[in-house]
Each structure stands twice: as structure tokens, then as C-alpha cells.
C-alpha positions as CSV (number, residue, x, y, z in Angstrom):
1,X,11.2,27.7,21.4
2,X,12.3,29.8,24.6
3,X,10.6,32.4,25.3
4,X,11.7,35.8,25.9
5,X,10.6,39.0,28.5
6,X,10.9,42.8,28.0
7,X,14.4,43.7,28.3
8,X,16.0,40.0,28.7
9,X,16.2,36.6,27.3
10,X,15.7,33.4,28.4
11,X,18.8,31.3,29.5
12,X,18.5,27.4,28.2
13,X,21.0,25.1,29.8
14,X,22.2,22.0,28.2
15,X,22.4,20.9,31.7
16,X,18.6,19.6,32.9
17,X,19.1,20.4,36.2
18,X,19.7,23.9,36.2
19,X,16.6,24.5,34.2
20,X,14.4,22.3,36.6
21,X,15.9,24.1,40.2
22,X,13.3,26.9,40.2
23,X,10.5,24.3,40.7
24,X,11.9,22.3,43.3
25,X,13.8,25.5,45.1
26,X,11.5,28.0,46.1
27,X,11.5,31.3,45.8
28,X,13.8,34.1,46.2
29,X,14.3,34.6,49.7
30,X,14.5,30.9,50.1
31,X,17.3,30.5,47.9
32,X,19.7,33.4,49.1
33,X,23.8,32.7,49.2
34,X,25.4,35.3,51.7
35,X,29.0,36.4,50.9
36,X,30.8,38.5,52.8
37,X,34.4,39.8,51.8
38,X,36.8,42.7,53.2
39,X,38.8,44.6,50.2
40,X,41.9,46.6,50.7
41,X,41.3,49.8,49.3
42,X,44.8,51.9,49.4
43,X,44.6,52.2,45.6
44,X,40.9,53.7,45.5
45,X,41.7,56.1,48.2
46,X,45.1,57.2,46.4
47,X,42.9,57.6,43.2
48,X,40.2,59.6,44.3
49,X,43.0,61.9,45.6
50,X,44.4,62.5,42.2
51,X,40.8,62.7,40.3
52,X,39.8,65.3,43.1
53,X,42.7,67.1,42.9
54,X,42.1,67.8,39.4
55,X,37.5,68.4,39.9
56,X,37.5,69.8,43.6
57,X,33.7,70.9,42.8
58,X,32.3,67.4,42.1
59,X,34.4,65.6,43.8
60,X,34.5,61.8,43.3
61,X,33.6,59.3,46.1
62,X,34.3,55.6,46.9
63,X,30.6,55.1,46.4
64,X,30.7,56.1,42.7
65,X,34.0,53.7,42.6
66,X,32.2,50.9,44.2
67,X,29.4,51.4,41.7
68,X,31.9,51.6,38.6
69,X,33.2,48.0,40.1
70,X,30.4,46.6,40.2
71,X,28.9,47.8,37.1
72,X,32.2,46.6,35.0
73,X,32.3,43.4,37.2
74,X,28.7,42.5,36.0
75,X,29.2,43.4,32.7
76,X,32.1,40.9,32.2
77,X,30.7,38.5,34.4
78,X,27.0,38.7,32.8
79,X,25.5,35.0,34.7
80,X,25.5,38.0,37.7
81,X,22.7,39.6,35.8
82,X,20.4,37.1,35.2
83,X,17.0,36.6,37.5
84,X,14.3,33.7,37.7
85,X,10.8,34.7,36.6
86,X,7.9,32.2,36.0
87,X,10.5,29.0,36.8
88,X,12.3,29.9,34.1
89,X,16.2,31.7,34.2
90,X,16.7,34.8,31.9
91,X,19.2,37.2,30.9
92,X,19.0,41.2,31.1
93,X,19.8,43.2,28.4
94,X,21.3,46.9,30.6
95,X,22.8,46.9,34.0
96,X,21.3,48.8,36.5
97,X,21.1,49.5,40.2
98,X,19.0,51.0,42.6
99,X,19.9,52.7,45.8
100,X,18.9,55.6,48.2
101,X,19.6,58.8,49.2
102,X,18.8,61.4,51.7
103,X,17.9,64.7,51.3
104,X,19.1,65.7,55.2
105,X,21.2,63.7,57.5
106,X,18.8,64.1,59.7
107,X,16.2,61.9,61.5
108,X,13.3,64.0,59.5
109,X,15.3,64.1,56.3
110,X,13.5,62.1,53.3
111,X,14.7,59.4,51.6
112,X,14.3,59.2,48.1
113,X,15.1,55.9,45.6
114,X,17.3,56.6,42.7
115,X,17.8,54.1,39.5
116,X,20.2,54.2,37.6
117,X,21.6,52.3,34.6
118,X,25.4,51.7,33.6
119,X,25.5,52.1,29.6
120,X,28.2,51.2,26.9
121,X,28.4,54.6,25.2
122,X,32.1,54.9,24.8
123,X,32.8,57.1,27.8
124,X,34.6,56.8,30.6
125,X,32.6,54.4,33.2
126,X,33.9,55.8,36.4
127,X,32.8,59.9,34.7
128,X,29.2,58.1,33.3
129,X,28.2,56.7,36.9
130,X,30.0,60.3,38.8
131,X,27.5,62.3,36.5
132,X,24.6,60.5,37.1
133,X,24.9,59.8,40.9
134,X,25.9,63.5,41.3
135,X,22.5,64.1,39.7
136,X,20.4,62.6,41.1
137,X,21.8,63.5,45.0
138,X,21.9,67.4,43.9
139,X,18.3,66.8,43.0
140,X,17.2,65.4,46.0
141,X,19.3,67.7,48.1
142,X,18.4,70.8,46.9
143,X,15.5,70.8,47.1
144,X,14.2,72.6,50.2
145,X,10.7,71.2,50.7
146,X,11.1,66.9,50.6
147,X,7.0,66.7,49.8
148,X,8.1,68.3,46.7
149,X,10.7,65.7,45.6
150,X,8.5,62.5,46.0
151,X,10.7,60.1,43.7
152,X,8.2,57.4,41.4
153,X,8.3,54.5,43.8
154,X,6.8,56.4,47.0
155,X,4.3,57.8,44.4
156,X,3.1,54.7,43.2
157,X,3.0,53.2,46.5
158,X,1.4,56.4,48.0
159,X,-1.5,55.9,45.5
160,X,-1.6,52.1,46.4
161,X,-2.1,52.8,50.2
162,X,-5.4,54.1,49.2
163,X,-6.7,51.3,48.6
164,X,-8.2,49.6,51.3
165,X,-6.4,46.7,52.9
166,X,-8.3,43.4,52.6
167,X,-8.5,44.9,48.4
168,X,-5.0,45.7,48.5
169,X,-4.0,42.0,49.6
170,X,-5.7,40.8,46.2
171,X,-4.2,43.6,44.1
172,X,-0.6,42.5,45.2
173,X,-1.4,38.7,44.5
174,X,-2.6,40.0,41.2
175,X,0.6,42.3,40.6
176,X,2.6,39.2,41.1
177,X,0.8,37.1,38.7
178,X,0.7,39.1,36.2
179,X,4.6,39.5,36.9
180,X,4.8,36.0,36.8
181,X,3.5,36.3,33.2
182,X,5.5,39.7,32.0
183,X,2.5,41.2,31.9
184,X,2.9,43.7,34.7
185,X,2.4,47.4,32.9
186,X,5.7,48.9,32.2
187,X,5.0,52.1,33.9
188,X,4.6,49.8,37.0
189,X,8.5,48.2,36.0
190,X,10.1,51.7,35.1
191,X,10.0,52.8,38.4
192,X,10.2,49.5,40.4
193,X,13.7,49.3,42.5
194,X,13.5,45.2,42.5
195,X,13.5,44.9,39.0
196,X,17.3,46.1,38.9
197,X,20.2,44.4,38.5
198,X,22.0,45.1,41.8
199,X,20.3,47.0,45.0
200,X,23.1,48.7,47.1
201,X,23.2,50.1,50.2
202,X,25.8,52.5,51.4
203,X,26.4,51.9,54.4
204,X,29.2,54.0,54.7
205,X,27.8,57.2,54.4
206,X,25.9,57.0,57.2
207,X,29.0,55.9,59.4
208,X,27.5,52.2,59.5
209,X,28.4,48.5,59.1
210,X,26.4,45.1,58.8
211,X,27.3,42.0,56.4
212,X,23.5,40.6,55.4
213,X,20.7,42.4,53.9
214,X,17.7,39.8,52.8
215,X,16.3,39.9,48.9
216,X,12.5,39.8,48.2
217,X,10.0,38.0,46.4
218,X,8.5,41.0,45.0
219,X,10.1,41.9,41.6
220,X,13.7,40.6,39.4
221,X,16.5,41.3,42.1
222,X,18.6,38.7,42.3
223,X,21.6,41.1,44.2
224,X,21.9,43.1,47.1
225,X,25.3,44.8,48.4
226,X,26.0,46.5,51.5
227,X,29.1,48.8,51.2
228,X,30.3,49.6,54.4
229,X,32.2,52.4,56.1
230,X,36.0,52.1,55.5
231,X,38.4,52.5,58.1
232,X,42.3,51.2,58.7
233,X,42.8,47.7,59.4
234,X,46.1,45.5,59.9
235,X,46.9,43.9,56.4
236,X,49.0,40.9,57.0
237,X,52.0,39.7,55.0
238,X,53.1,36.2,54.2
239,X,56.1,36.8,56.5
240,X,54.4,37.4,59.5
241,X,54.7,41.4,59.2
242,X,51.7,43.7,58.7
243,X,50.9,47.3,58.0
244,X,47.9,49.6,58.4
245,X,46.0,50.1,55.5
246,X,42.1,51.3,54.2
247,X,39.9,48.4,53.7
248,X,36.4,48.1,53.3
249,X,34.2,45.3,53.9
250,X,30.7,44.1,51.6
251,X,27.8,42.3,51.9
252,X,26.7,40.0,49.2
253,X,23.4,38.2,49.2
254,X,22.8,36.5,45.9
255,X,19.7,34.2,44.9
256,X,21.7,31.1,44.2
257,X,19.7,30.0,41.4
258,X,21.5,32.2,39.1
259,X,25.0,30.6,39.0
260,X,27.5,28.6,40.8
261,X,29.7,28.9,43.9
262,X,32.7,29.2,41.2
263,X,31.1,31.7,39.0
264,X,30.5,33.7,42.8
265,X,34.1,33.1,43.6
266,X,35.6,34.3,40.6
267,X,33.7,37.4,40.4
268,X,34.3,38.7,43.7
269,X,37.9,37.9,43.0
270,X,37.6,40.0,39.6
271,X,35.9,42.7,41.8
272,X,38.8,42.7,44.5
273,X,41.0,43.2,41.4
274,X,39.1,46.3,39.8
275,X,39.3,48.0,43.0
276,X,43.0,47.1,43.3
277,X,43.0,49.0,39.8
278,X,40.6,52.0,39.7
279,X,42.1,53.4,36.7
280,X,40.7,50.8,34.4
281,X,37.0,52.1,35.1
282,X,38.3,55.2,33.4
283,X,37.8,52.9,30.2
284,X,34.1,52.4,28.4
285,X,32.4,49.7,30.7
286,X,32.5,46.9,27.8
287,X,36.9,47.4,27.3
288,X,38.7,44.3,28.2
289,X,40.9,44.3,31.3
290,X,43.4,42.0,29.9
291,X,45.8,45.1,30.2
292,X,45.5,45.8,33.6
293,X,44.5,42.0,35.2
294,X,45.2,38.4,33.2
295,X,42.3,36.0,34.1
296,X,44.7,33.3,35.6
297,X,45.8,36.0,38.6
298,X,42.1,37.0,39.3
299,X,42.7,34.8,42.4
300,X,45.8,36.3,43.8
């Protein structure tokens, strides 16, 4: 009988191999698959345009696109949120994601961790992840005195670096037993950043570019993405012409374990596409794309 963990269930493959790879591959970090991909993104930029036009105040940004994409990417492509726990593969039941933000843009400004989940409740996906992003910066940002906004995590680990260090050590081999186990408390979970489904980095709002960001062996995050800055680059046509256009380039670094090179392929190919059509993310996150993209041109 497979058994489950707190918010997911366990994947059993007809295929023996699969469900024997965590004991003969290692661990997270050992196991990571780096993709790297450049996206043209003339149709996001001419979008935001339009959706600004109309909400000057809270104005939409290519992060809470990105974020959108990705959300309704792993939601129709669901191996992408899976994670191996205890040598075994399972399933989550929400998507969510973790990344950070800064109260200044300035060497002494803190930087707070924010996470988020993206939720089938009928709305407007692109609106549900604008809202809550918008949120959670205006929270950090205004507020005047950073020691006053310590988010969850930094608390936690604050209270850890009491402890001292030779004790610590054993605490953190016990943390990751009992993780091992599901038995870590949920209070510990609820504000842990590597138990999400993808950890991004936005690279672009600090003016910033690199294509690899490693995973860890601490916690469930099988995903990390690095959005970088977006700035003009030649597009090149079959015929030999080519024109200037926004593109943006991501890192991808994905513990291997959790699907195939195909299954990778075809999602960053359905990803390309929902940028290509930002006006689909205006849907609920769980409304078919059929409309807008047929599977068999995900690839073109």
C-alpha cells in the first residue's frame, strides 16, 4: 500500500526503475539537470502595456507574468511538481513558490522571503498572483524599520543560531531525519522556502543575469528558476532576416529524478507558448489552453 505525506501522494510507477533511482542516485544536488532557454517576449511587454493602461496604481510586471506562467505551466504539467522524500517519489497537492524581496535597493536594505501559493478559485490567475505579490512587497516595503518586518524563516533561523554550534550540527541531522520520515512539525514546513514547488529568483529586478543556481538537500525543492533582466536581442528568421525584439533568458535547475528529458522539453516548450499568449493567464489556473495553443504545436 503506498504511503502518503502531508499535502502529497506517493507516485507508483509501473516502470521498476523509476521507483528504484533514488537509491542508487543520490541526493538532490547530485542529481540536478540545468536548462537554460531565451524567450521572446514582445507579446508580454505589449500586454502589460494594455493591463497598465487600464490599473496605472498597481501596475503589473513581467515578474507576476513569469510567475502566472509558471504556475499554469506546472499545473498542466503536474510530474514538475513532484519531489523525492525518503527514496520514494510523491505528488503535491497546491503549487507554490518562494522568492525574495527587498525592502531598499540598497546595500543595507533587508531581504525578506515571501511564499506564496497559486490556487484554483475561479479567478483570473494573472489578477490572483498580481494581488498577492503586490502584498506581500508593499508589506515589506513599507515598512520603515526592516527589524520590524523579520519574515518566519529568518525567525526561525534566528532562534536556531542560539544554539550552540557542535548542538546545532545534531539538531540539523535530526531535522532531516525526521524529514525523512514526515515527521518534521508543521510549523517548521509552513514557513520553510525549500518545501515549495518552485524557488525563483528575479534576477531582473536587480539589473542582473546568470543561467545556474544549485538546489539543496535541505527540504522538497525539486525547482529553481532564475528570471533574468530583459533587454532587445536580434530574432532571426528562417530567411536569413532578423529584427530586434524583447527577450528574456531563464535558468532552470531541476532534480532529474522527477521526470524525463521529454517531459522537461515539452514543458519549457508549453512555457515559451504561455508567454507567447499572456492573455490566457487571465483564465482560472486549471482552464484548458486548447483555445489559445493545440498540444501538437507546443514545439513550434
Amino acid at each position: 500500500m503506498a504511503k502518503n505525506r502531508r499535502g502529497a501522494t506517493r507516485v507508483v510507477s509501473s516502470d521498476p526503475m523509476h521507483d528504484f533511482m533514488p537509491y542508487i542516485m543520490g541526493n538532490r544536488t547530485e542529481n540536478e539537470a540545468l536548462l537554460n532557454a531565451t524567450f521572446d517576449m514582445s507579446n508580454v511587454v505589449s500586454y502589460l502595456e494594455k493591463r497598465n493602461s487600464e490599473n496605472p496604481e498597481f501596475k503589473f510586471t513581467i515578474f507576476h507574468i513569469v510567475v502566472a506562467a509558471l504556475a499554469k505551466t506546472v499545473y498542466l504539467r503536474p510530474h514538475l511538481n513532484r519531489y523525492i522524500a525518503g527514496h520514494r517519489c510523491y505528488q503535491r497537492d497546491e503549487i507554490t513558490f518562494t522568492f525574495t524581496a527587498k525592502s531598499k535597493m540598497t546595500d543595507k536594505g533587508g531581504e525578506f522571503i515571501t511564499i506564496l501559493k497559486a490556487e484554483d478559485d475561479g479567478t483570473s490567475l494573472v489578477d490572483q498572483i498580481h494581488d498577492k505579490i503586490c502584498n506581500e512587497v508593499y508589506k515589506v516595503r513599507s515598512t520603515s524599520n526592516d527589524e520590524n518586518l523579520t519574515d518566519g524563516t529568518s525567525k526561525m533561523m534566528a532562534l536556531f543560531n542560539k544554539i550552540p554550534r557542535p548542538v546545532l550540527r545534531w539538531v540539523i541531522r535530526l531535522l532531516n531525519w525526521l524529514n525523512y520520515h514526515d515527521w518534521l512539525p508543521q510549523s517548521i514546513i509552513d514557513i520553510d522556502p525549500y518545501q515549495s514547488t518552485v524557488f525563483i529568483s528575479n534576477l531582473g529586478s536587480i539589473k542582473m543575469e546568470a543561467s545556474y543556481h544549485h538546489l539543496i538537500n535541505w527540504g522538497l525543492n525539486s525547482i529553481f528558476v532564475l528570471a533574468n533582466r530583459m533587454h532587445k536581442q536580434p530574432l532571426f528568421h528562417e530567411d536569413g532576416s532578423y529584427e530586434m525584439v524583447d527577450q528574456m533568458s531563464f535558468g532552470f535547475t531541476i532534480d532529474e529524478r522527477i521526470a524525463d528529458g521529454f517531459y522537461f522539453a515539452k514543458s519549457l516548450a508549453l512555457f515559451k507558448n504561455i508567454l507567447a499568449h499572456p492573455e490566457l493567464l487571465e483564465d482560472p489556473i486549471s482552464k484548458p489552453i486548447n483555445d489559445y495553443i493545440s498540444e501538437e504545436n507546443w514545439f513550434e
